[in-house]
LOZA-776057 format. One record per residue: chain; x, y, z of N, C-alpha, C in turn. Coordinates in steps of 0.1 Angstrom, whole numbers. Example, Ala and Ser with C-alpha at 12.3 -4.5 7.8 and 13.67 -1.06 7.14 Angstrom:
BEGIN
NODE,A,132,-57,78,123,-45,78,132,-33,78
NODE,A,128,-22,71,137,-11,71,129,0,79
END
This chain:
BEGIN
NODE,A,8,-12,0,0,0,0,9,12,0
NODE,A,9,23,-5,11,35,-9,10,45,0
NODE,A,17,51,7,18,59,15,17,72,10
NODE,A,6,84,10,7,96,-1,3,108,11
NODE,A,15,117,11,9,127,16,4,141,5
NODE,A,-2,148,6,-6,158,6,-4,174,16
NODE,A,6,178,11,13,191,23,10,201,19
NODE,A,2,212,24,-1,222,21,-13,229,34
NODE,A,-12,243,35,-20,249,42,-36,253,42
NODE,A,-42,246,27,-54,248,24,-57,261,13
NODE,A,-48,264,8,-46,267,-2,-59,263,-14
NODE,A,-60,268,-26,-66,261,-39,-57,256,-46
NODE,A,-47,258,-46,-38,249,-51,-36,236,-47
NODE,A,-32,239,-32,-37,225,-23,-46,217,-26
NODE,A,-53,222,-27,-69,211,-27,-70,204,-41
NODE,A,-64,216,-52,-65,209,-65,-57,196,-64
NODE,A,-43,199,-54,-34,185,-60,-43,177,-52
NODE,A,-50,179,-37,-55,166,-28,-65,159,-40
NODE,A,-75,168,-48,-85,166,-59,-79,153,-68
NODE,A,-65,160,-74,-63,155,-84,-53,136,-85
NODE,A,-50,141,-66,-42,122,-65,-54,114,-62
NODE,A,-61,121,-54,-75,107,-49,-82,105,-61
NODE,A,-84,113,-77,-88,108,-87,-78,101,-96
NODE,A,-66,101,-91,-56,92,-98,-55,77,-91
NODE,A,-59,78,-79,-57,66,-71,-69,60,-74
NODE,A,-84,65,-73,-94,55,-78,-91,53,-91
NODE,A,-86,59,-104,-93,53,-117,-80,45,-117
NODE,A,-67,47,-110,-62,31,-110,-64,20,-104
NODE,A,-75,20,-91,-79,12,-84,-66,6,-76
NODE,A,-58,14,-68,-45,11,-62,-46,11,-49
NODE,A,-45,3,-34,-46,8,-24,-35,19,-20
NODE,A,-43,26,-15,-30,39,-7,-35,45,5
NODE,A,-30,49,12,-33,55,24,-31,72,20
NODE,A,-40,80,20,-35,94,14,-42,101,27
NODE,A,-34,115,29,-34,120,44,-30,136,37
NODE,A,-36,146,46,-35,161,41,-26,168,55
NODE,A,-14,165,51,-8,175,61,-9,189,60
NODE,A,-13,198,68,-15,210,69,-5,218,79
NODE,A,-1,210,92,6,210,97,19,221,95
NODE,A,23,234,100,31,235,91,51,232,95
NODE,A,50,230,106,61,220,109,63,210,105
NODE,A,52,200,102,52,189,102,55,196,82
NODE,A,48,205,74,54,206,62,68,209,59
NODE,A,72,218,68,86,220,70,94,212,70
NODE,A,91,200,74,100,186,77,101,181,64
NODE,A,92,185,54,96,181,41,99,193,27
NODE,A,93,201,29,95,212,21,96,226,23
NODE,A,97,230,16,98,253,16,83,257,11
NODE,A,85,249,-5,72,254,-11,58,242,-8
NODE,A,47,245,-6,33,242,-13,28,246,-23
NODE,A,20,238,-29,17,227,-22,28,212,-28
NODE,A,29,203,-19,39,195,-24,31,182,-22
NODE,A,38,172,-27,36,156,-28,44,149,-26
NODE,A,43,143,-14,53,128,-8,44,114,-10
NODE,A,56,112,-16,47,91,-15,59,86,-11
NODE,A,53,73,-2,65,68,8,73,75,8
NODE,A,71,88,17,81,97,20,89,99,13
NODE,A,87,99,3,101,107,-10,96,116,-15
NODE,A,99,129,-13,89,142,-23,91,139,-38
NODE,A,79,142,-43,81,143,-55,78,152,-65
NODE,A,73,165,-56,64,176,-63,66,188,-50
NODE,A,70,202,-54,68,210,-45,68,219,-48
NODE,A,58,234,-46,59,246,-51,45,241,-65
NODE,A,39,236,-65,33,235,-79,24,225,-78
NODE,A,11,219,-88,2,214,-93,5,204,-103
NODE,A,8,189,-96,14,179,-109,0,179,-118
NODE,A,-2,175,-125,-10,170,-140,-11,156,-134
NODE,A,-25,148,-137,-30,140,-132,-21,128,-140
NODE,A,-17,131,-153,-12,124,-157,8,121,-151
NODE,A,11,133,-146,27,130,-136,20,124,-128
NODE,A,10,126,-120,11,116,-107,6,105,-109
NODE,A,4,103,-120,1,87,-125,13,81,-125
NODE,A,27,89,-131,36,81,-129,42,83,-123
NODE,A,45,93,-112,51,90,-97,46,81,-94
NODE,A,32,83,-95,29,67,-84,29,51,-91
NODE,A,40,54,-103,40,40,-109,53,41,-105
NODE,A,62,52,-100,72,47,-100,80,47,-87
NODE,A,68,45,-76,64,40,-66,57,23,-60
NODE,A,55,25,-70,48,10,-69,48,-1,-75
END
């Protein structure tokens, strides 16, 4: 299972990426555990910019809005 965070303060940018992995993770039908850190220490511990994207703790996106189709394959190349 997939470990995916979501780091960001609540932003619309934020929300677009939270929007845009939980619609990448159903239409692949993949288990993942996805979680919205807002936290901002706890975002600090991984980035500068929001909104960003960790899967199994390796960032993979920060300061910006992946395309549903990048996080299709971050998280292929995750899993």
């Amino acid at each position: 299972m997939l470990n995916i965070k979501v780091l960001g303060t609540g932003c619309a940018k934020c929300r677009a990426l939270e929007k845009n992995v939980r619609q990448v993770v159903d239409r692949l039908g993949i288990e993942a555990q996805i979680s919205k850190v807002s936290n901002l220490d706890e975002i600090l511990a991984y980035v500068l910019l929001t909104p960003a994207l960790v899967i199994n703790e390796r960032v993979k996106a920060s300061g910006r809005v992946p395309s549903p189709a990048e996080i299709e394959r971050l998280i292929a190349e995750e899993n």
